[in-house]
N, C-alpha and C positions, 0 to 999 in steps of 0.2 A: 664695173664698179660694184654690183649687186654680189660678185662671186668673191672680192676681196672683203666686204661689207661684213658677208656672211662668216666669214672667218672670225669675228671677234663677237661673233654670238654663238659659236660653233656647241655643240651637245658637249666637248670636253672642258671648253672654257667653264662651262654650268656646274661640271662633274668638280674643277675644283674651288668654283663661288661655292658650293654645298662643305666641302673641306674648311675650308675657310669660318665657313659659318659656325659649323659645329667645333672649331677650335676657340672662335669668340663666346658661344654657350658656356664649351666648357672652362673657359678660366671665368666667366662674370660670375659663375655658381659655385663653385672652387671644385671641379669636380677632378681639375689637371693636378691639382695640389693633394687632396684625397687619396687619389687612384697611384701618384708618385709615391707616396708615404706607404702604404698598402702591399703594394709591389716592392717596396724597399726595403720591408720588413722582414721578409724571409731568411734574409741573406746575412744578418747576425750583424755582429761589428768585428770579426775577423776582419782584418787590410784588403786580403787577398778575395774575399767573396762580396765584401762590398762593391771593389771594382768591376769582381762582374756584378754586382746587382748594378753599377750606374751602367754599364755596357747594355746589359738586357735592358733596362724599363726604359732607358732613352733610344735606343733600337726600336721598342716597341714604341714610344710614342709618338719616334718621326714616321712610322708605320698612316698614322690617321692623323696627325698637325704638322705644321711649320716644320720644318727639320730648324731651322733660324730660331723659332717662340722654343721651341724644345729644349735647344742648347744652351738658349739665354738662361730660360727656367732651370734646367737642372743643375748648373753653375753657380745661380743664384743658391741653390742648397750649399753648395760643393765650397762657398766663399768662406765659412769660418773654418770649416774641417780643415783648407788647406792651410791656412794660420797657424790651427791648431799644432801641425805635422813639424817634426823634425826638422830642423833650417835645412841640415844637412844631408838629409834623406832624398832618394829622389821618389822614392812615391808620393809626393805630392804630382808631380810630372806625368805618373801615369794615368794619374786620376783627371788630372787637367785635359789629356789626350782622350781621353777614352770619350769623352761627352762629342767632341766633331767625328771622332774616328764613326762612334755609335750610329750619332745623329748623319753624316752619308749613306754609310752603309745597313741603316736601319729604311731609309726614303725609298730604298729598291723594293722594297714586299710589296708596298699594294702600287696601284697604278695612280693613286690621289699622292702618293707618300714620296714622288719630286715630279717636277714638268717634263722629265727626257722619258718617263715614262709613259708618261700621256701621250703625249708628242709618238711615238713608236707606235704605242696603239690606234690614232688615229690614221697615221697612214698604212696601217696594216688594212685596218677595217676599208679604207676604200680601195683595197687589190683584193677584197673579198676571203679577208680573215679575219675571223669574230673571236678575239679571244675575251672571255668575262672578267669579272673581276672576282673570282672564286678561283675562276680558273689560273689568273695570273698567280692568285696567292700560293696557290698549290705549291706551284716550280720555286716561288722564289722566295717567299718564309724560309724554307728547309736550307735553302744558300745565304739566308743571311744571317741566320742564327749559327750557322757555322762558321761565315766568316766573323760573328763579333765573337764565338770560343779561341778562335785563332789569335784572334785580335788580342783578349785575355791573354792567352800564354804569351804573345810577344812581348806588352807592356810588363808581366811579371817578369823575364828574363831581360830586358832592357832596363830596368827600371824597379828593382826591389825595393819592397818598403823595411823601415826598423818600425816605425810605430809597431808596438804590438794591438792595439785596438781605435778603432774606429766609433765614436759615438754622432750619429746623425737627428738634429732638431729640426723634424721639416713641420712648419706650423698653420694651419689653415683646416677646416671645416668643412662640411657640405653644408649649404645653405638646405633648410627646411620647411622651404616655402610652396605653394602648390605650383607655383613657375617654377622653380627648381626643378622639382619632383619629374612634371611634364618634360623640359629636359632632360632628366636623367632616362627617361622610358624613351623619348626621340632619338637618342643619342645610340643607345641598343639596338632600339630598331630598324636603324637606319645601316649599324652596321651589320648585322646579321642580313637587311636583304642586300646590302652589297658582295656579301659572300657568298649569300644562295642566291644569285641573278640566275644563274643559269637554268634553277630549280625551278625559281618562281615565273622565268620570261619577263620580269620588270628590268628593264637598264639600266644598270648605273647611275647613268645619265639623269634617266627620271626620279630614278630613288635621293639623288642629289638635293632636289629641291623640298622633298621633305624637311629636313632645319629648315632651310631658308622659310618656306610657307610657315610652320608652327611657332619658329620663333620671333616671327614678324607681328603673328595676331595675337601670341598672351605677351605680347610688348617687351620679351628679352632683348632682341634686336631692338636698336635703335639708327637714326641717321648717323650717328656721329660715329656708330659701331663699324658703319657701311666703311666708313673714311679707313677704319685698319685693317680693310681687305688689302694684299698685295699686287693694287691694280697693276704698277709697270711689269709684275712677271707674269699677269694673267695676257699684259699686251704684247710683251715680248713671244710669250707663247702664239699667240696669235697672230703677230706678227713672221712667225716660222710658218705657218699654215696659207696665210699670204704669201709667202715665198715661193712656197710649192702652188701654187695659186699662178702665180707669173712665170714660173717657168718653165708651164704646162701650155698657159694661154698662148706665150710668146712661140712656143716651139722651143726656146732655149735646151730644156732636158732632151729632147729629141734630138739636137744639134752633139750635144753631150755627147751621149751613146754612140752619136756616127763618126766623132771624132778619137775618142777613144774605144780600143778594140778590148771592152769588156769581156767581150764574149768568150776572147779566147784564153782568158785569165783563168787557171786553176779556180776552184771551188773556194778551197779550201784559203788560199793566198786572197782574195777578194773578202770574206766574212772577218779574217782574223785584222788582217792588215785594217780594214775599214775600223774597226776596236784599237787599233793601239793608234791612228789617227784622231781618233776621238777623245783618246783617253792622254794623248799628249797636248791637244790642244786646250780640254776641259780643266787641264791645271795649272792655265795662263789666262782662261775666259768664264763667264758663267757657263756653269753647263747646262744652263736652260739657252743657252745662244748656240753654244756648242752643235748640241740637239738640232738647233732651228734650224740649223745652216746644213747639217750631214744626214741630216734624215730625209728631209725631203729631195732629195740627189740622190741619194742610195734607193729611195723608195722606186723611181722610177728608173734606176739601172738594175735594180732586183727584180725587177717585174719584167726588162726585157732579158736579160738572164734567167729565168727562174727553171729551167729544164736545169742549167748549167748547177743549181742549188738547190738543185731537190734530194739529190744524197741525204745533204747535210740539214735538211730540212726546211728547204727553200728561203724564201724572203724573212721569213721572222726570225729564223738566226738570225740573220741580219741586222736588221733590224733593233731587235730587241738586245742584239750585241754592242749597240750603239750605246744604247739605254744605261746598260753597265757599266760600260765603257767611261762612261759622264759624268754618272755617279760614283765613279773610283777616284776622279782626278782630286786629290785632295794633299799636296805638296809644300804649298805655299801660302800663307796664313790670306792671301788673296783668293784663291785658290775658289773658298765659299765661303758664305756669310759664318758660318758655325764655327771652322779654321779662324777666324780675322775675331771674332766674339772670343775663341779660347786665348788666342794671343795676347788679347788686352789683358790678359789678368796675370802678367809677367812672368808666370812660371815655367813655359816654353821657350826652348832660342829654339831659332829657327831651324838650326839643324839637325835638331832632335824631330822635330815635325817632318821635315826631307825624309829621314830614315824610314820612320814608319807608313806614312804615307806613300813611300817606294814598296816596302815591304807590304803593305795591305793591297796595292794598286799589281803585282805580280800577283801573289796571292789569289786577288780575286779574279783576275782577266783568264789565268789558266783554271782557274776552278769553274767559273763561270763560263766560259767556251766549252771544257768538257761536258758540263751539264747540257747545255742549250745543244749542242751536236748531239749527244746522246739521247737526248728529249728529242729532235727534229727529225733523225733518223727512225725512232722509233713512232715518228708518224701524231705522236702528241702535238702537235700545233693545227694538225688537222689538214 
């Protein structure tokens, strides 16, 4: 009981309470409102580059918040422009897609930015692979900002706009208060040593709790704040770590491997197949359950495999193939919170979402297995 106990106070659970926390700073300050406007400005009111500016800033913000609060937020801008649009146009369509297309496929960059990530890393870390949170970014920024360019072109070619311009009223402030302020420096800080962990030797983990500590003692945090953390997906995740938990204690995973002959399974048929499992399941279920259930089975038939994946760069392909895998399922307006948020605002049928979310879920499974074998092979995962 002490080793399933431990599961729901685990260091990653911590890693995304700190997530969490500096997502709540940053909307009670307006720094999410701020920083939207800021970044959105670059990109003019051309049709065609606003879409990507909403593709890139809500990429980047499901990067460190909610992929869910991101979506809602950025929609909420997106609600009079899309009035404003053409009846008859479908670029209101693209623009509609583009916020869940973003906000998935933005959640893969950091390891805080969806739970199948976390989830990957944690059972990496106990087969004794440490990869940082610098380190994750590294690989997988560069893959996600190329699949939200791809993503742009698709939505332009499925889905042209007539409007010739675009005018964006996104309205809100930064609070100029010295609690504010103190957030705003907490907020830096924390991200910068989350990406120099490796520099500094501080974890994640620990760096986590930096919000949580400062915004508790100048009184940004409050109790009632506590209540809009996403306890059931922090328990869900935990409840995945528990799993691997029992079917470690029971001997069940060891039962596993003697029953089926993993071993003699190609390499290569065993990493890919275990991704497109994940990634068909993940677009019928959460993919933080998804996760729960395929990682911790994988983890311990990867590990007694792991001569059989060391080509391809052993368990963390794997792995960390899962992670993708998860974060791609994105088909059906159930699919995630972000998908079922764009749907309510009636400007997608469903089939429209089918298309592209097939086309982004090929896309990124073959761009993404290249990468990660090409990264494993070359010895990167260490």
């Amino acid at each position: 009981y002490k080793s399933l106990l431990h599961c729901f106070a685990d260091p990653i659970i911590m890693l995304f309470i700190g997530g969490f926390i500096l997502a709540i700073a940053a909307s009670k300050t307006g720094l999410d409102l701020y920083l939207a406007r800021v970044m959105l400005k670059p990109f003019g009111k051309n049709p065609k580059f606003v879409l990507l500016g909403f593709l890139m800033v809500t990429g980047i913000f499901s990067m460190f918040l909610s992929n869910t609060a991101t979506a809602a937020m950025m929609l909420t801008f997106l609600g009079p422009v899309l009035k404003a649009l053409p009846a008859d146009g479908k670029g209101k369509t693209a623009l509609a897609l583009a916020i869940p297309i973003a906000a998935n496929v933005g959640g893969m960059g950091t390891p805080i930015g969806t739970p199948p990530n976390a989830i990957a890393l944690k059972y990496m870390s106990e087969i004794g692979i440490e990869i940082g949170f610098g380190q994750w970014m590294l690989f997988m920024i560069p893959f996600t900002l190329l699949l939200l360019f791809l993503a742009w072109i698709m939505l332009l070619k499925l889905f042209p706009f007539k409007a010739k311009e675009i005018n964006l009223n996104i309205e809100g402030e930064l609070k100029k208060d010295w609690r504010s302020i103190v957030v705003y420096i907490t907020f830096i800080c924390t991200v910068l040593l989350w990406v120099l962990d490796k520099a500094t030797g501080v974890n994640a983990n620990v760096v986590a709790m930096l919000p949580v500590g400062v915004c508790a003692i100048i009184g940004v945090l409050t109790k009632r704040d506590l209540e809009e953390i996403s306890w059931s997906v922090l328990w869900m995740v935990a409840g995945g770590f528990a799993l691997g938990v029992g079917l470690q204690e029971t001997g069940l995973a060891q039962t596993l491997i003697d029953v089926i002959p993993f071993g003699s399974w190609p390499a290569l048929i065993m990493v890919i197949g275990s991704g497109l499992i994940c990634y068909a399941m993940a677009n019928f279920i959460s993919h933080t359950a998804t996760a729960s259930l395929l990682v911790p089975i994988l983890a311990v038939v990867g590990a007694s495999v792991a001569g059989n994946l060391a080509p391809l760069g052993g368990v963390s392909t794997l792995l960390v193939g899962v992670a993708i895998g998860s974060s791609l399922g994105m088909v059906l307006p159930i699919s995630t919170p972000p998908n079922a948020i764009a749907a309510s605002t009636g400007m997608i049928e469903q089939k429209e979402m089918v298309k592209t979310g097939l086309i982004m879920g090929v896309l990124g499974l073959v761009i993404g297995y290249v990468m990660l074998i090409v990264l494993g092979s070359a010895g990167f995962f260490g």
